[in-house]
C-alpha positions as CSV (number, residue, x, y, z in Angstrom):
1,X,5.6,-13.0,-5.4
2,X,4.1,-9.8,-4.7
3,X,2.6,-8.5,-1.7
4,X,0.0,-6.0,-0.8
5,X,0.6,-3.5,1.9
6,X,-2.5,-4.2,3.2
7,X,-2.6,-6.3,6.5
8,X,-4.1,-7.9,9.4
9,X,-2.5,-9.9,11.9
10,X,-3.5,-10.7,15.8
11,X,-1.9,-13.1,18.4
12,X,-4.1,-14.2,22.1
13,X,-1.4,-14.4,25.1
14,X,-2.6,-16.0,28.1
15,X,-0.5,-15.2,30.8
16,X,-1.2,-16.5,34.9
17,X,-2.9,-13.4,35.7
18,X,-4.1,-11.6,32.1
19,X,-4.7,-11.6,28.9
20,X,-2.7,-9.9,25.8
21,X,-4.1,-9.4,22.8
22,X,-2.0,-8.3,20.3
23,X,-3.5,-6.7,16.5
24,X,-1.3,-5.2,14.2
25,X,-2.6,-3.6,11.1
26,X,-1.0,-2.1,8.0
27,X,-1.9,0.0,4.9
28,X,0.0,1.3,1.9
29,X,2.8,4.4,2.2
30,X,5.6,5.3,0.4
31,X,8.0,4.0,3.4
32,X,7.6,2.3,6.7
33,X,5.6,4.7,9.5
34,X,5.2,2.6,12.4
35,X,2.9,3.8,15.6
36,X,2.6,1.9,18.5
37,X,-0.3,2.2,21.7
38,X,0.7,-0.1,24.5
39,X,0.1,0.2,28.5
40,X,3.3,2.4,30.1
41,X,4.9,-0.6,31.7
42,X,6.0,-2.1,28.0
43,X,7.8,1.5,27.2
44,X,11.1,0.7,27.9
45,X,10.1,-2.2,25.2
46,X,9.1,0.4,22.6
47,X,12.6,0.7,20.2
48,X,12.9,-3.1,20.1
49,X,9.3,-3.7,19.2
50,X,9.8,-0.8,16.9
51,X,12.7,-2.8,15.1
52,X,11.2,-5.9,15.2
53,X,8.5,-4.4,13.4
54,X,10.9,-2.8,10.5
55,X,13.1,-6.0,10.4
56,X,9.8,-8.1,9.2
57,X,7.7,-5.8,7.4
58,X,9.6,-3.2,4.6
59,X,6.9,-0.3,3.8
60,X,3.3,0.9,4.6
61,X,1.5,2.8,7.8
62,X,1.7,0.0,10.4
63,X,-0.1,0.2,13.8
64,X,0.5,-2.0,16.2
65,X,-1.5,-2.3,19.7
66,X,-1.7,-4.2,22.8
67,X,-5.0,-4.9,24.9
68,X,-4.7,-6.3,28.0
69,X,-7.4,-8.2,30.6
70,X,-7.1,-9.0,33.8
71,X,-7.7,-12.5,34.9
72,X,-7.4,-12.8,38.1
73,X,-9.4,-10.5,41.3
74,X,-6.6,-9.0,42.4
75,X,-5.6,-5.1,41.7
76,X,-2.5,-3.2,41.4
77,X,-4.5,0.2,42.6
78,X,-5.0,0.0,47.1
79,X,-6.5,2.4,49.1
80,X,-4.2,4.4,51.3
81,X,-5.9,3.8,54.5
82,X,-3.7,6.3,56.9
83,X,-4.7,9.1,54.5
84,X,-8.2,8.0,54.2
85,X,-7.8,7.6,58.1
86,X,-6.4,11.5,58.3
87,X,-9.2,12.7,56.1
88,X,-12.1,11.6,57.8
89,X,-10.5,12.7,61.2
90,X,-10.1,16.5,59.6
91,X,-13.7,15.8,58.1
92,X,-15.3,15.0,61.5
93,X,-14.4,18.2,63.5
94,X,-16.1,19.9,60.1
95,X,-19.8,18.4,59.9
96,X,-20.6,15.1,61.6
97,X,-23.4,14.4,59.9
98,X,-22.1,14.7,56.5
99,X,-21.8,11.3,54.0
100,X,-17.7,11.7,55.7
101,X,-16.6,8.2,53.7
102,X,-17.7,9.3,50.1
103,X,-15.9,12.5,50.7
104,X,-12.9,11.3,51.7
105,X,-12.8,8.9,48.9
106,X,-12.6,11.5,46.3
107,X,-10.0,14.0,47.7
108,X,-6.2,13.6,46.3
109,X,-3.7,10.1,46.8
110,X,-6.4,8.6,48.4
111,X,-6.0,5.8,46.1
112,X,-2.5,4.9,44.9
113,X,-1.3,2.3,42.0
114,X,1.6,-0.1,42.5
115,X,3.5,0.2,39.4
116,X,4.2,-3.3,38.1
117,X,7.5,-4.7,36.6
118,X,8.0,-5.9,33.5
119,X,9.0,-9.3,33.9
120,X,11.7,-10.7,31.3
121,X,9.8,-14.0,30.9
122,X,7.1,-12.6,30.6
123,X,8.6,-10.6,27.8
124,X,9.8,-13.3,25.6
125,X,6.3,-14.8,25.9
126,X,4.9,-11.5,24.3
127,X,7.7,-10.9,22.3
128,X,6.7,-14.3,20.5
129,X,3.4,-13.0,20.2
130,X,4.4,-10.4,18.2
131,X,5.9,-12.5,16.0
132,X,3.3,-14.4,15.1
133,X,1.1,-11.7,15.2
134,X,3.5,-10.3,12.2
135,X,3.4,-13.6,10.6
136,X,0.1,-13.5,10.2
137,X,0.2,-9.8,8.8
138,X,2.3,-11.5,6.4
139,X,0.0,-14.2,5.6
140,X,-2.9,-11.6,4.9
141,X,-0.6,-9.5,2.5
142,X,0.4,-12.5,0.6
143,X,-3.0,-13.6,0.2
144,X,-4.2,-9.9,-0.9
145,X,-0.8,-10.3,-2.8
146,X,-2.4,-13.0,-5.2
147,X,-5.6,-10.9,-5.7
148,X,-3.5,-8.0,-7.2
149,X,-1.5,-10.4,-9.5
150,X,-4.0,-11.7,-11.1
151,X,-5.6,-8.6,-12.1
152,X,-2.6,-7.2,-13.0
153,X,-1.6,-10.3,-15.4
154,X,-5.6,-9.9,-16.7
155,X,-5.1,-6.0,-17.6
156,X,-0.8,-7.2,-18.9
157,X,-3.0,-9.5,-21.4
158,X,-5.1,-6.6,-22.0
159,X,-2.8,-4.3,-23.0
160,X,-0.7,-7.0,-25.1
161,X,-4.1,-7.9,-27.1
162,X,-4.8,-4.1,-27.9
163,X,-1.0,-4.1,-29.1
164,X,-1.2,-6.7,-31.4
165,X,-4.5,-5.0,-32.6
166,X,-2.6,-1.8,-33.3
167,X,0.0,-3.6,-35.0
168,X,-2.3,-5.3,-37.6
169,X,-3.8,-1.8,-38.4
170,X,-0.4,0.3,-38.8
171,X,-0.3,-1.0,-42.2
172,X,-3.5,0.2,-42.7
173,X,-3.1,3.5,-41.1
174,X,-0.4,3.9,-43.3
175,X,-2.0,3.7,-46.7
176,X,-4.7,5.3,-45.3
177,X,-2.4,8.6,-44.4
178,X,-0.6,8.3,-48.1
179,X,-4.2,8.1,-49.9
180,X,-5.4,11.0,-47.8
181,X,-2.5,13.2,-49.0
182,X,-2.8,12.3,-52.3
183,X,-6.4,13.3,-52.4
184,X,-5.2,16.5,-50.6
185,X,-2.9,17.3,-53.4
186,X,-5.4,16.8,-56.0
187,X,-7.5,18.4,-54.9
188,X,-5.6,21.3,-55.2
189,X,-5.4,21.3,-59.0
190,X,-1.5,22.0,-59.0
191,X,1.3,20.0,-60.9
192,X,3.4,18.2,-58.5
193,X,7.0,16.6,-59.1
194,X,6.6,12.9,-58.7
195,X,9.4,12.5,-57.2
196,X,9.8,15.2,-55.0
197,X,6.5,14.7,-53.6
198,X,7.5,11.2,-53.0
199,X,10.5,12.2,-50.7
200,X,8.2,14.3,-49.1
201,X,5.7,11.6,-48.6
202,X,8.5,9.5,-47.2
203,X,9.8,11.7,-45.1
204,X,6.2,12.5,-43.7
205,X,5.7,8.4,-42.8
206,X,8.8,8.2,-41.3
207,X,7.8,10.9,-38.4
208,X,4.6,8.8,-37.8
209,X,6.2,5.4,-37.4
210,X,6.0,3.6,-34.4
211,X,8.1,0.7,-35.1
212,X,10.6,1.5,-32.1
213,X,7.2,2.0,-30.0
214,X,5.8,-1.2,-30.3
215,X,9.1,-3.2,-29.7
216,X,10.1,-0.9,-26.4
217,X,6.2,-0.8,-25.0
218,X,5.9,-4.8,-25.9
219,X,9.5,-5.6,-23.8
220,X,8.3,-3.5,-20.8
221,X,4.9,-5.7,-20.8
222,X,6.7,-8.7,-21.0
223,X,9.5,-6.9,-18.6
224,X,6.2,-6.1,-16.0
225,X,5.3,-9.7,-16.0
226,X,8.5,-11.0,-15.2
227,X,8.7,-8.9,-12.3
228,X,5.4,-9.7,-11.0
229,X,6.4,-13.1,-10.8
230,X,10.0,-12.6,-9.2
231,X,10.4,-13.8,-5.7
232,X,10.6,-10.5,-4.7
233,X,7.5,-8.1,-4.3
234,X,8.9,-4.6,-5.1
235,X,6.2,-2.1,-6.2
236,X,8.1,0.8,-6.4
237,X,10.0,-1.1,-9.3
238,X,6.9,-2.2,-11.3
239,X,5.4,1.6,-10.7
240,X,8.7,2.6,-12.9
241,X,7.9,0.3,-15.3
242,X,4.1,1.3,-15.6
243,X,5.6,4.8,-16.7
244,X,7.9,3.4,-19.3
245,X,4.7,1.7,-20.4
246,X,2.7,4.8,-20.4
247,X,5.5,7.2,-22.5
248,X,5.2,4.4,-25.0
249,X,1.4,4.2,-25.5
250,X,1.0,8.2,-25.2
251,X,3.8,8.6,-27.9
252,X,2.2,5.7,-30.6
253,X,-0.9,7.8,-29.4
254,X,0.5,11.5,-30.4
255,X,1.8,9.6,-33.4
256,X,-1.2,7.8,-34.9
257,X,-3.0,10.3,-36.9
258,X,-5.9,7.3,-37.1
259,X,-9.1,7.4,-35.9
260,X,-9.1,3.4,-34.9
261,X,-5.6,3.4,-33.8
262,X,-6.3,6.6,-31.4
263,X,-9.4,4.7,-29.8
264,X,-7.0,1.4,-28.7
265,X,-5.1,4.3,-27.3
266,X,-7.4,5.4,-25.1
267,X,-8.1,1.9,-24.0
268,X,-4.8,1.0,-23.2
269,X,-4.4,4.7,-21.6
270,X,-7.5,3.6,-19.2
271,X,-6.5,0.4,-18.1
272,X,-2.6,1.4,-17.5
273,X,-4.5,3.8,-15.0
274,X,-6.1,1.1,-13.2
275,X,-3.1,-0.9,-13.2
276,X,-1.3,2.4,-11.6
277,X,-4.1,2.7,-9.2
278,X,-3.5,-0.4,-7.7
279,X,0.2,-0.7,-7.7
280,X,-0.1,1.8,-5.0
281,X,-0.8,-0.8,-2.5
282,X,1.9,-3.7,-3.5
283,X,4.3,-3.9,-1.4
């Protein structure tokens, strides 16, 4: 089953003294480009999140982000009282009648952060999260996943019923071709050999058949379909076979030499576009 490369996951952690949201977000790319924006303490974390990331999800630009609350009054960031202490003292001898507390408050390591430690429970808790927050990525791209496949197996039916419709007028295109020569050469007023002009004739129709066409471009429909319905969702595979499609239609095209003919043509040419357009985000 295919997959689009467009996702959304997110996972709620609840932790004794915070809260972790986690969101992870994808869209369509060639291969996988992975970016990560997390608080400093989960760094050391950053290559293993990065592989869990790549062992899950194969291609697209993939952002992954953590947001964190605090739940609880206290504060990793104190005041550094025997600085404060040393300021105001210097500040007193200066001007004792200046605001000397809101001063001191703003002048350098005043204020000083306790760097926290990662905890390794704490860890696999938000390591799970990220799981699940990738599992539900997955759930999104399947679901897109299903939206693309049916269009695709509406614009396949598309492209099969304008076939079949140039296949009931290559008959016709052919008589049409050997009348219009005909009327060419007599037009002309000349005496022609029969036969040679019969070998030529034959000759002619044989460079506008499109018998091979037909049979190669109706196996890489039928090829397309069988794909899209594979357990596998590999668009880089169907995108190959969307050209095969489209050197097929474009050669029946250079080849028809009929006004009704050329018109399915373009109709096919226009919804193999769309079908191209939109292969660009399965996965």
């Amino acid at each position: 089953m295919i997959q689009s490369m467009t996702g959304y996951g997110k996972s709620i952690i609840q932790l004794d003294t915070k809260k972790i949201t986690l969101e992870i977000k994808s869209l369509n790319s060639k291969n996988l480009d992975i970016n990560t924006r997390f608080p400093s303490i989960y760094r050391e974390k950053e290559i293993e999140i990065r592989r869990l990331i790549a062992r899950e999800l194969n291609r697209g630009k993939v952002d992954m982000s953590f947001y964190i609350e605090s739940t609880t009054s206290e504060t990793s960031t104190k005041i550094n009282t025997s600085i404060v202490a040393n300021y105001i003292g210097q500040l007193e001898t200066i001007r004792k009648e200046a605001d000397i507390l809101s001063i001191a408050m703003r002048l350098p390591d005043v204020l000083k952060t306790e760097r926290e430690e990662l905890d390794d429970e704490e860890w696999g808790v938000i390591k799970s999260g990220i799981v699940e927050a990738i599992k539900d990525l997955q759930v999104y791209r399947s679901s897109e996943g299903k939206e693309l496949k049916n269009d695709f197996e509406n614009r396949i039916e598309t492209l099969k019923d304008k076939l079949e419709q140039i296949m009931l007028l290559d008959s016709e295109r052919l008589d049409e071709v050997r009348t219009r020569l005909k009327k060419a050469i007599s037009e002309l007023k000349q005496t022609v050999d029969e036969n040679r002009f019969e070998q030529e004739l034959i000759y002619y129709l044989e460079k506008l058949d499109i018998t091979e066409e037909k049979v190669r471009l109706k196996n890489h429909l039928s090829y397309f379909l069988s794909e899209l319905n594979s357990n596998d969702s590999n668009g880089k595979k169907l995108g190959f076979i969307s050209q095969e499609m489209g050197r097929e239609i474009n050669t029946i095209g250079s080849k028809a030499n009929f006004a009704p003919m050329q018109k399915l043509v373009v109709e096919m040419k226009d919804e193999l576009e769309k079908i191209k357009e939109q292969l660009l985000n399965v996965l």
